[in-house]
N, C-alpha and C positions, 0 to 999 in steps of 0.2 A: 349898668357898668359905669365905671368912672373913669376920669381922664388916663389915668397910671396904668389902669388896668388893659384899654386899647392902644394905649401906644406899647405895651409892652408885646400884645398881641400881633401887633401890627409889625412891630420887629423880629419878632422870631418869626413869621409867616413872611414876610422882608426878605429874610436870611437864607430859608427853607428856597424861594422861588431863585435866590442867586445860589444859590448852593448845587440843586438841581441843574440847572440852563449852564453853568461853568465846565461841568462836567461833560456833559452831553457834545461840547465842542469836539471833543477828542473823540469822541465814540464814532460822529461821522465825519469826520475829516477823513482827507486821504493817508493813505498807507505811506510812510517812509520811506524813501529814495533807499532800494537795497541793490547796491552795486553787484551787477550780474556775476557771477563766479563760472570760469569754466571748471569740465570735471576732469579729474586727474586722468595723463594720456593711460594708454594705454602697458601694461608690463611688459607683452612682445614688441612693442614700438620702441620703449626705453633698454631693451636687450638690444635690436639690431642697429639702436642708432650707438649704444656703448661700442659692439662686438664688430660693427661693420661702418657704418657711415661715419663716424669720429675719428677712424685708421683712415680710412682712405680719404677724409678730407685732407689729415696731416700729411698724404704723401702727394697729393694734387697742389698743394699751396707752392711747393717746390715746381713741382710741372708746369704750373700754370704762370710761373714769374718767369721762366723761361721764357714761355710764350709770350707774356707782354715784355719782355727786349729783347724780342725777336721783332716785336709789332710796335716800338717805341717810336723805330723813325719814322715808320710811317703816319704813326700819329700825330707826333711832332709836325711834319710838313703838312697834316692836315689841321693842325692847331686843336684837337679834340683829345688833350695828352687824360685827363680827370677822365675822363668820361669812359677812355681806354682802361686806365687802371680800375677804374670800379665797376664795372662789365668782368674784364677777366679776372683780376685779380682780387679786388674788396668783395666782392659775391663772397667768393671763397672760402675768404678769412672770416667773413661772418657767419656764413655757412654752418662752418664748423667752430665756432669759439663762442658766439654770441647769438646763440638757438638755444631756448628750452630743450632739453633733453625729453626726447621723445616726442617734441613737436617739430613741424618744417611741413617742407613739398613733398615726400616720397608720404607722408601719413596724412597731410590733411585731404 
């Protein structure tokens, strides 16, 4: 064999050994970061929070702001006014306005 003829050898068998081991990185690497998904609630869940827990939260926001200025001044003289309003009153609101429908405490 001649010089032309082994280096041409010697490249394509070259080529062949990167071409192979390139590939092979992906094969056993790790699997892809797949962000967990939860599974969609339940359809009696997203009925009673529609039919029952979204009413009565809209009629409690009003009840419960009652409550806190009824419990203002006492908060006020204790210097814990925040902490008062989001106990009785921001629970509330979130409660009901900013929950997945169908998800919360009365279903998980």
């Amino acid at each position: 064999m001649n010089r032309i003829t082994i280096r041409v050898w010697s490249g394509i068998i070259l080529i062949m050994i990167l071409g192979c081991t390139m590939g092979t990185g992906l094969a056993f690497g790790e699997e892809p970061y797949k962000d967990p998904q939860t599974p969609p609630p339940n359809p009696m869940n997203v009925t009673a929070d529609a039919l029952i827990l979204r009413p009565v939260g809209l009629i409690m926001i009003p009840v419960m702001g009652l409550v806190y200025c009824i419990s203002y001044p006492f908060a006020k003289i204790a210097g814990n006014e925040q902490e008062t309003y989001q106990s009785v009153l921001g629970d509330t609101i979130d409660y009901t306005f900013h929950r997945p429908m169908g998800r919360g405490e009365p279903f998980d």
